[in-house]
C-alpha positions in Angstrom: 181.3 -82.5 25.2 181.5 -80.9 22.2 183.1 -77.3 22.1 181.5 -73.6 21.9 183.3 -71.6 20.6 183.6 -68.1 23.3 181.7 -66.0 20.1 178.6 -68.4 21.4 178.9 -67.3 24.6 179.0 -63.9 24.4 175.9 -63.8 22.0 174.6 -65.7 24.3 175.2 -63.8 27.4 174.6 -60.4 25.2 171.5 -61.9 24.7 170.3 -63.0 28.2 170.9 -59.2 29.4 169.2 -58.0 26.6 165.9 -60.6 27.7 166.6 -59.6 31.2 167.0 -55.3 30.5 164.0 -56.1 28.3 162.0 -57.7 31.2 162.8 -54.9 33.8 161.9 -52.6 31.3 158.4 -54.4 31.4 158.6 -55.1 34.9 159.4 -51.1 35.4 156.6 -49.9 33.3 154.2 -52.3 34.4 155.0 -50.8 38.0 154.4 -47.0 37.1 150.7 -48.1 35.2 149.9 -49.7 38.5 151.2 -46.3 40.6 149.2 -44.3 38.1 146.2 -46.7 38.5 146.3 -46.6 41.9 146.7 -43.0 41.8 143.7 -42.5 39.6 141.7 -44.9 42.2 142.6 -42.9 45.1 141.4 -39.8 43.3 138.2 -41.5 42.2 137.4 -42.1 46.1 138.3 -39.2 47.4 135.8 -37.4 44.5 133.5 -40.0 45.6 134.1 -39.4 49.1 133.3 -35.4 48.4 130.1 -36.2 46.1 128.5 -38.4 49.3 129.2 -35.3 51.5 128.1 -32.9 49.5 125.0 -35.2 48.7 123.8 -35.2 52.4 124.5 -31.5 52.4 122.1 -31.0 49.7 119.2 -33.1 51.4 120.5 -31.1 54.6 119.8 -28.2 53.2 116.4 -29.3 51.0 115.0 -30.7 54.3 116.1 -27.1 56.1 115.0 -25.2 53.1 111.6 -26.8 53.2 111.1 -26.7 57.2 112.1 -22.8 56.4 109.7 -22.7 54.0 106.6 -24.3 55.9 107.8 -22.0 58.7 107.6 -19.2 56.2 104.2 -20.2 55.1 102.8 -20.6 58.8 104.2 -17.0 60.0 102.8 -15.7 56.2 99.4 -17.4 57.0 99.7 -16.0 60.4 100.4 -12.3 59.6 97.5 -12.7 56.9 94.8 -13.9 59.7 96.0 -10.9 61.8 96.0 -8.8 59.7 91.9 -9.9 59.0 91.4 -9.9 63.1 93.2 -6.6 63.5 91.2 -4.8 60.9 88.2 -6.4 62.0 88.2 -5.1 65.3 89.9 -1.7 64.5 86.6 -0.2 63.2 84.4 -0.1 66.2 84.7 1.5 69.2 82.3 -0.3 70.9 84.2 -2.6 73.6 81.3 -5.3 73.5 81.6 -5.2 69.7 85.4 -6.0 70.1 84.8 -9.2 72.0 81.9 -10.1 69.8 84.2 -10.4 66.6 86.9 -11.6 68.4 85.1 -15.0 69.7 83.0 -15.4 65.8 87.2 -15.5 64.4 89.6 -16.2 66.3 89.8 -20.5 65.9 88.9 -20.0 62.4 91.6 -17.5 61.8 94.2 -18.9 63.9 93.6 -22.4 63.9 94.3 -23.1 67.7 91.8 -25.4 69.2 91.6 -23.5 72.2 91.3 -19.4 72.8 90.5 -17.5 76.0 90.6 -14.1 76.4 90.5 -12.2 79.8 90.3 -8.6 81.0 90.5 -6.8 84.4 88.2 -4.6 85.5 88.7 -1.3 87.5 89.0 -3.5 90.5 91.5 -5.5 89.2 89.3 -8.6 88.9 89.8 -11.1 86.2 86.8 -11.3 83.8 86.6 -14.3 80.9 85.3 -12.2 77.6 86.2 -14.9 74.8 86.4 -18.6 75.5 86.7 -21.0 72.5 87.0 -24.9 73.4 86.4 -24.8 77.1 83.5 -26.0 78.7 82.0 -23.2 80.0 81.5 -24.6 83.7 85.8 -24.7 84.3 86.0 -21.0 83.0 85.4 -19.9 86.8 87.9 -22.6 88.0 90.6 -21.1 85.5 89.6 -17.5 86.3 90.1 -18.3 89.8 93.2 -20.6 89.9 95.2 -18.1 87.5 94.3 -14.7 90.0 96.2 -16.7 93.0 99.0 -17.4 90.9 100.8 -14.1 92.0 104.1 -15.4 90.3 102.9 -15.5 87.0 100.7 -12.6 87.4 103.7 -10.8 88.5 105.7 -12.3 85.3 102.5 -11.1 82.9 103.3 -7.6 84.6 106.9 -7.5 83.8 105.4 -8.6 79.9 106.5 -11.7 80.0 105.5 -14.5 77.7 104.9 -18.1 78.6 104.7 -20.8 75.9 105.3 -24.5 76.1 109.1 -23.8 74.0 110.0 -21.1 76.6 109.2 -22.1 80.3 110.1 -24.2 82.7 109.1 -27.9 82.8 106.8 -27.1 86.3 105.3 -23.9 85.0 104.6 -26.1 81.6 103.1 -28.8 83.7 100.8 -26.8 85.4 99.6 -24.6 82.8 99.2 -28.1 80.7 96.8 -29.2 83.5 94.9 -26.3 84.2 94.3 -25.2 80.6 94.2 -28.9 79.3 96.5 -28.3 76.7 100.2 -29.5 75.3 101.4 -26.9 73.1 100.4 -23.1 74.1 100.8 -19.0 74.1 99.6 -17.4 77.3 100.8 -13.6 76.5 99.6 -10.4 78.5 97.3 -7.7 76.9 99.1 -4.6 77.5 98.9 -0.7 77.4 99.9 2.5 78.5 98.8 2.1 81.6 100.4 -1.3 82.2 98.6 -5.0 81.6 94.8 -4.9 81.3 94.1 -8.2 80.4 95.2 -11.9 78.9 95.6 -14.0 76.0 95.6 -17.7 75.9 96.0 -19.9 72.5 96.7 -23.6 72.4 96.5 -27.5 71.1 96.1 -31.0 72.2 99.3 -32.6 72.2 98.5 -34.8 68.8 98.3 -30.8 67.1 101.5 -29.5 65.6 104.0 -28.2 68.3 104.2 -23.8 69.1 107.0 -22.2 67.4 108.9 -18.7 67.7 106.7 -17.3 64.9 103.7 -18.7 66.8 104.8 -16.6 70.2 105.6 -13.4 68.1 102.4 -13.5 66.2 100.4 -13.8 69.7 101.9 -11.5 71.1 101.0 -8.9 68.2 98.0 -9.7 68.8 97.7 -9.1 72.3 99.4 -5.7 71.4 96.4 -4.9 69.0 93.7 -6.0 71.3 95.1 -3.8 73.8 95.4 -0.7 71.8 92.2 -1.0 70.3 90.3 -1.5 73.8 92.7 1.6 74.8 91.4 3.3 72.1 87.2 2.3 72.8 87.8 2.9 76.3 89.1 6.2 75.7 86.2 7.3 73.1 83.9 6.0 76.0 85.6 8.4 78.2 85.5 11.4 75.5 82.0 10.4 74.6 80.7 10.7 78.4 82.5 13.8 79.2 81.4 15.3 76.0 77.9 14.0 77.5 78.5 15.8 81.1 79.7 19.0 79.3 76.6 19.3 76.9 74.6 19.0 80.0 76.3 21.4 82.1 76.5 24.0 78.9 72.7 23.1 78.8 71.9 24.2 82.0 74.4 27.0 82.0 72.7 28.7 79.1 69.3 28.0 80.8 70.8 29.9 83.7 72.1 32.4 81.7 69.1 33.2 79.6 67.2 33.2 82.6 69.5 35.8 84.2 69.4 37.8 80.8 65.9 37.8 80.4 65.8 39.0 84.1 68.4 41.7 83.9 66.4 42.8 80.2 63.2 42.8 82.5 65.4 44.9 85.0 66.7 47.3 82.2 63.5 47.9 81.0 61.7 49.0 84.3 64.5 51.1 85.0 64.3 52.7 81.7 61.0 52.8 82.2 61.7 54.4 85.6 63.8 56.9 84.5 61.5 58.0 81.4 58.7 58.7 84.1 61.0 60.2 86.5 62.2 62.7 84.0 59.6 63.9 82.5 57.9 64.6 86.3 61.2 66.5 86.6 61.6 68.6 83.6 57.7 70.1 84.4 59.4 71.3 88.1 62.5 72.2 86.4 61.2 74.0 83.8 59.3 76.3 86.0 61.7 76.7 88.4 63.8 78.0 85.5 61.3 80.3 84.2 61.0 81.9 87.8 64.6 82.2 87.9 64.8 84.2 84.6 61.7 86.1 85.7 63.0 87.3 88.6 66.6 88.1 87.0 65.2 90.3 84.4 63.4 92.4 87.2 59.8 91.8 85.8 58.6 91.8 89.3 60.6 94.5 90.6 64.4 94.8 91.3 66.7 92.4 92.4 69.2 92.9 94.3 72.9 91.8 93.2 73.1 89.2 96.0 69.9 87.6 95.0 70.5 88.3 91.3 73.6 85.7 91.8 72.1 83.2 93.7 69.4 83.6 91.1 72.2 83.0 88.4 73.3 79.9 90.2 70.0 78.4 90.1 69.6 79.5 86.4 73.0 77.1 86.0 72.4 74.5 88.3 68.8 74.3 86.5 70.5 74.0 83.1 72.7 71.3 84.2 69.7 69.2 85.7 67.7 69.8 82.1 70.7 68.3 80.4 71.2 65.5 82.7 67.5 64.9 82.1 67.4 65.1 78.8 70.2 62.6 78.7 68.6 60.2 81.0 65.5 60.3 78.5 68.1 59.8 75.6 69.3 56.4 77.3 65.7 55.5 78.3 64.7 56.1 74.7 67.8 54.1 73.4 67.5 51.2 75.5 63.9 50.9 74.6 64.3 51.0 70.9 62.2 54.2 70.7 65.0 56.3 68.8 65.2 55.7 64.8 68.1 56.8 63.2 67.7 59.6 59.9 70.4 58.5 57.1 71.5 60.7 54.7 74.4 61.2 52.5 77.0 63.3 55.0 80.7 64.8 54.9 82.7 63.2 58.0 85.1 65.8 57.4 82.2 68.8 57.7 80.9 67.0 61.0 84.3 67.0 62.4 84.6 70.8 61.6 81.0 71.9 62.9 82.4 70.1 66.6 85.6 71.8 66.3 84.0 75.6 65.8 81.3 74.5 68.4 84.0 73.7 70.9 86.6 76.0 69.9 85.8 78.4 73.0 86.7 75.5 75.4 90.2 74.8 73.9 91.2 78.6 73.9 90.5 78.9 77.5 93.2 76.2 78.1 95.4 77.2 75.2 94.9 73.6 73.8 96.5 73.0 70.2 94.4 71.3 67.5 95.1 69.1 64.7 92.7 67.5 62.1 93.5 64.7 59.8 90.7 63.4 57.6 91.6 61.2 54.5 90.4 63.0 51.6 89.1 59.2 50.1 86.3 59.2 52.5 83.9 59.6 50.9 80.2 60.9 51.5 78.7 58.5 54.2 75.2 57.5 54.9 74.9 58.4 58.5 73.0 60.5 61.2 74.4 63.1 61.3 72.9 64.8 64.4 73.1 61.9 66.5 77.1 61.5 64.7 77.7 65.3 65.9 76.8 64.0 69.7 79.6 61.3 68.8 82.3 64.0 68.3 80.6 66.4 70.8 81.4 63.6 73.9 84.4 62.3 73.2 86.4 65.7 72.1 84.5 67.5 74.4 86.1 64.5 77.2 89.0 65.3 75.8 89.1 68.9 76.7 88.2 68.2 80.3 91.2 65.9 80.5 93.7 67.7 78.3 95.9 70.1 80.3 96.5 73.6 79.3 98.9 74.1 76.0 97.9 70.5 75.3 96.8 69.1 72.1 93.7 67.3 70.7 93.9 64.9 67.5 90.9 64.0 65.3 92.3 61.3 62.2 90.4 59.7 60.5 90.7 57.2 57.6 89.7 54.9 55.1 89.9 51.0 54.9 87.6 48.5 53.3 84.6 50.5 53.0 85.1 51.3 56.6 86.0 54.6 58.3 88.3 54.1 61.2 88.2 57.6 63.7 90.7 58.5 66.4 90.1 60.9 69.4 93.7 61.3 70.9 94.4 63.5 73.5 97.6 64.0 75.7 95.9 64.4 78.8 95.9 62.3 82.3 95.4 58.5 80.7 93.6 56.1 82.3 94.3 53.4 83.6 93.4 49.8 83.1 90.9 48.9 85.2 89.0 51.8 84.5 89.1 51.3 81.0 86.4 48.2 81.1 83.8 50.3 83.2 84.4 53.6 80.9 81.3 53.0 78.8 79.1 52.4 81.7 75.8 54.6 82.3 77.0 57.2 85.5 80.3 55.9 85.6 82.9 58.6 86.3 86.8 58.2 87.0 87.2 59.2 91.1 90.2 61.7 90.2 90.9 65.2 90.8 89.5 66.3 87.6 85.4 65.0 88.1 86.1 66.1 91.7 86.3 70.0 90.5 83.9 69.3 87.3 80.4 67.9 87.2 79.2 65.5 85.0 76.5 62.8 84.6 78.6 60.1 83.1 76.4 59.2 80.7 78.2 60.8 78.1 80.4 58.3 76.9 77.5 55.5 77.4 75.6 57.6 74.6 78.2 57.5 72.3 78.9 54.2 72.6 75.1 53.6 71.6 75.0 56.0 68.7 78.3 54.2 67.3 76.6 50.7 67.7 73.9 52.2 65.8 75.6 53.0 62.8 76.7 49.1 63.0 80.3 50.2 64.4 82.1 49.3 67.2 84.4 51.5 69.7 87.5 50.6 72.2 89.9 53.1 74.2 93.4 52.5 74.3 95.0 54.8 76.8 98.5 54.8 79.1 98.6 57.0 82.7 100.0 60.5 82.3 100.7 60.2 78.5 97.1 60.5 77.2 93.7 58.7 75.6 92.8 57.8 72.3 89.1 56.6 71.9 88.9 54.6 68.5 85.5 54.1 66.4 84.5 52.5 63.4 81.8 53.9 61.0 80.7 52.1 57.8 80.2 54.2 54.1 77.5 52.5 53.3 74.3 51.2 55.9 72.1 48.5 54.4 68.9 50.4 56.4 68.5 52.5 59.3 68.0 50.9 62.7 67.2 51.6 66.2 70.0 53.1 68.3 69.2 49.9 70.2 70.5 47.4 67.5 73.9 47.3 68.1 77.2 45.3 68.7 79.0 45.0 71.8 82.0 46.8 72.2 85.3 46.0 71.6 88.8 46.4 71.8 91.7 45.1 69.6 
C-alpha cells in the first residue's frame, strides 16, 4: 500500500467536514423553508376556515334580510289596505253602511280567504254582519257553537287574541274545525264600554302561514271597527234625542203660545174691563166731587165745621179715587196700544229740574237732602216729554215715601253710546229680593209699615216701566235692606219713530 502522506489526510478530513457543515447547512435551511411553508399553510386554512364562516354568515344574513324584508312588505301592504278600510268606513255614520263596505273590501284588501264579522246586540246575542267564504247555511252553526263557548268568550272579554301562532294545540284544533281553517286571527271588537263584537280572518292550510304582523294588523282593525260603530251608534243616539227634544220644544211652544195667546185674550178683556169700569166711575165720582165742593163753599147754606170736615175727607178720598182711575185708564190705554207717544227735541236735565221743583214741598216736610248730577254731554233727546216727566214723577216721588227724614235723594245721569243711563238712588228702607221681581207688577205694593200708613194704587211703578219701554229702554232695581234703592233706566238720544207705549222690551236687570 502505497503511502499518504498526513498533509492528504487532513485536506481530506478538512474537506469532509466542510461537505458535511455544508450539507447541514442545506439540511438546516431546507428545514426552516418547510416550517415557514407549513406556517404559511396553516395560515392559508385558518383564513379559509374564517372566509367559509363568514360566507354562511352572509347567506344567513341575505336569507334573514330577505324574510325581513317580505315581512316588511306584508305589514307595509297590510298598513296600506287598512289604512283604505279605515278611511272607508270612517266617513259614514250609518251602521248598515259600515257593514256594507266592510263585506265589498275586506278579502280584496286583506287577502284572507275567509272573513266573518260579528256583533252583539243589546241583549247580548251574537249577530253574523260580514261573512266572506262561508256558506251561508253554517253561519248559524258557528254563531251558535262560539256563544256556548263561555271560555273563549270570557278570554275575548279580557281582549285576548287567538291565532293559530299563539294558542294552544286543542283551542287550535277546534277553532280549525269549526271555522274550517289552518292559519287564522280571531280578535275581539272592543270599546269603551267593553267587547261589542268579533273579528275572524283566515286560510286553507296550502295559504301562507299568520305571522305577528298579521295578529297586530287585525287587531287594529278590530280597534277601528269598534270605534267607528262607537262613534255611529253614538250619532244615532244624538240624532234621536235631538229628534225627542225638537218634538218636545214643538209641543212646548204650542203650549206656550196657546197659553200666551190666552193670557193676551185675558189682558185684553181685563183692560177692557177696567176701561169700562172707569169711566162708569169717574161720571159718579165726578159728581160726588162737585156735591162735595158745593156743599163746602156754602152755596146751599152753611155748613157746619163737623160736616165741613167730613165734607173735606170726601173731597180727598174723591181725589184719590180720580187718580187711581185715571191711572187704571192709563194702563188700559197702554196695554191696548191706544197711547202714541209725541217726540220732540227735549233737555233731560230741564225735565229732571221741573220734577224736583214739583216735588220740592214733599222733601222739605221730611228734611230730605237733594243732589242732581246730569252729564253736561247729554245732549238734546227726542223724547216725550210729558209722559218722561211721569217717569221722574213715580220713581222720585217713591223715593220720598221711602226716604226717612234728613235722608237724601240722588238723580245721575249720564252718557254712553248714544245712550242715556239714569239713576234714582235713595237711602231709604231697601227691598229686598224677592220683592224685587214682583216690583213692576200692576197693584203690587210691599206689605211693610210704610204702605200700611200711606195709600197707594201700585200702579205707579208698572206705568213707568211702560213709558221707559216706550222710548225703546229698559229698567232694573238694584236695592240692599236698610241701606236704600236705586231704580236704573235707560233712554236712547235718538228714536228711529214714535211708537205705542205698548211696543216695548221686557225688563231687565244686569
Amino acid at each position: 500500500m502505497d503511502y499518504i502522506s498526513p498533509y492528504i489526510w487532513l485536506s481530506l478530513s478538512l474537506f469532509v467536514i466542510i461537505l458535511i457543515g455544508m450539507l447541514l447547512l442545506v439540511i438546516i435551511d431546507k428545514s426552516e423553508k418547510n416550517n415557514k411553508l407549513r406556517n404559511s399553510l396553516n395560515q392559508l386554512k385558518n383564513s379559509f376556515n374564517d372566509l367559509d364562516e363568514q360566507a354562511k354568515l352572509i347567506v344567513k344574513t341575505d336569507l334573514d334580510l330577505n324574510k325581513a324584508q317580505e315581512e316588511l312588505d306584508k305589514r307595509l301592504g297590510g298598513l296600506d289596505a287598512l289604512q283604505k278600510i279605515s278611511r272607508l268606513i270612517s266617513t259614514t255614520l250609518d251602521e248598515e253602511e259600515i257593514f256594507t263596505r266592510l263585506q265589498q273590501t275586506l278579502t280584496a284588501t286583506l287577502n284572507f280567504e275567509k272573513n266573518l264579522i260579528l256583533v252583539y246586540d243589546e241583549e247580548k246575542s251574537l249577530h253574523c254582519r260580514v261573512a266572506l267564504g262561508f256558506p251561508e247555511e253554517s253561519i248559524p252553526t258557528i254563531v251558535a257553537d262560539l256563544e256556548k263557548d263561555s271560555g273563549m268568550i270570557t278570554s275575548f272579554n279580557d281582549g285576548y287574541t287567538f291565532s293559530s301562532i299563539n294558542s294552544p294545540k286543542p283551542r287550535r284544533e277546534y277553532i280549525n274545525q269549526l271555522l274550517g281553517v289552518e292559519h287564522f286571527v280571531f280578535t275581539p271588537i272592543l270599546s269603551q264600554k267593553g267587547i261589542i263584537g268579533l273579528v275572524f280572518v283566515g286560510n286553507q292550510s296550502n295559504a301562507a302561514g299568520i305571522t305577528k304582523g298579521d295578529e297586530e294588523l287585525i287587531s287594529i282593525l278590530a280597534s277601528q271597527i269598534g270605534q267607528t260603530l262607537e262613534n255611529a251608534r253614538l250619532f244615532e243616539q244624538v240624532f234621536r234625542s235631538r229628534q225627542i227634544l225638537e218634538a218636545k220644544v214643538r209641543d212646548r211652544t204650542n203650549q206656550l203660545e196657546s197659553a200666551l195667546k190666552e193670557v193676551q185674550d185675558i189682558s185684553k178683556t181685563k183692560s177692557e174691563f177696567i176701561s169700562a169700569v172707569s169711566h162708569e166711575l169717574r161720571t159718579p165720582l165726578t159728581s160726588i166731587k162737585g156735591y162735595a165742593s158745593i156743599l163746602m163753599a156754602g152755596k146751599l147754606g152753611d155748613v157746619p165745621e163737623q160736616v165741613r170736615e167730613r165734607l173735606g175727607k170726601i173731597n180727598t178720598h174723591s181725589d184719590n179715587l180720580v187718580k187711581m182711575i185715571n191711572d187704571l185708564l192709563d194702563i188700559s190705554r197702554i196695554e191696548s196700544g191706544r197711547v202714541e207717544m209725541n217726540l220732540s227735541k227735549c233737555s233731560l236735565a230741564e225735565i229732571i229740574d221741573n220734577v224736583h221743583d214739583l216735588l220740592t214741598p214733599q222733601m222739605k216736610e221730611k228734611n230730605i237732602q237733594w243732589v242732581a248730577e246730569v252729564g253736561r254731554d247729554i245732549p238734546e233727546m227726542m223724547l216725550d216729554s210729558s209722559q218722561t216727566e211721569r217717569i221722574f214723577i213715580n220713581l222720585i216721588g217713591n223715593a220720598v215715601k221711602f226716604t226717612p227724614q234728613h235722608g237724601t235723594i240722588s238723580v245721575k245721569a249720564h252718557l254712553n253710546d248714544g245712550v242715556v243711563t239714569v239713576e234714582v238712588s235713595d237711602t231709604g228702607i231697601g227691598i229686598s229680593e224677592e220683592n224685587i221681581s214682583k216690583l213692576f207688577a200692576e197693584f203690587y205694593r210691599i206689605d211693610n209699615q210704610i204702605n200700611q200708613n200711606v195709600k197707594g194704587t201700585g200702579l205707579g211703578l208698572a206705568l213707568a216701566k211702560k213709558i221707559v219701554e216706550a222710548h225703546k229702554g229698559r229698567i232694573w232695581i238694584t236695592s240692599k235692606l236698610n241701606q236704600g234703592t236705586t231704580f236704573h233706566f235707560t233712554l236712547p238720544v235718538n228714536q228711529s219713530s214714535p211708537g205705542s207705549i205698548s211696543d216695548g222690551q221686557k225688563t231687565e236687570r244686569p
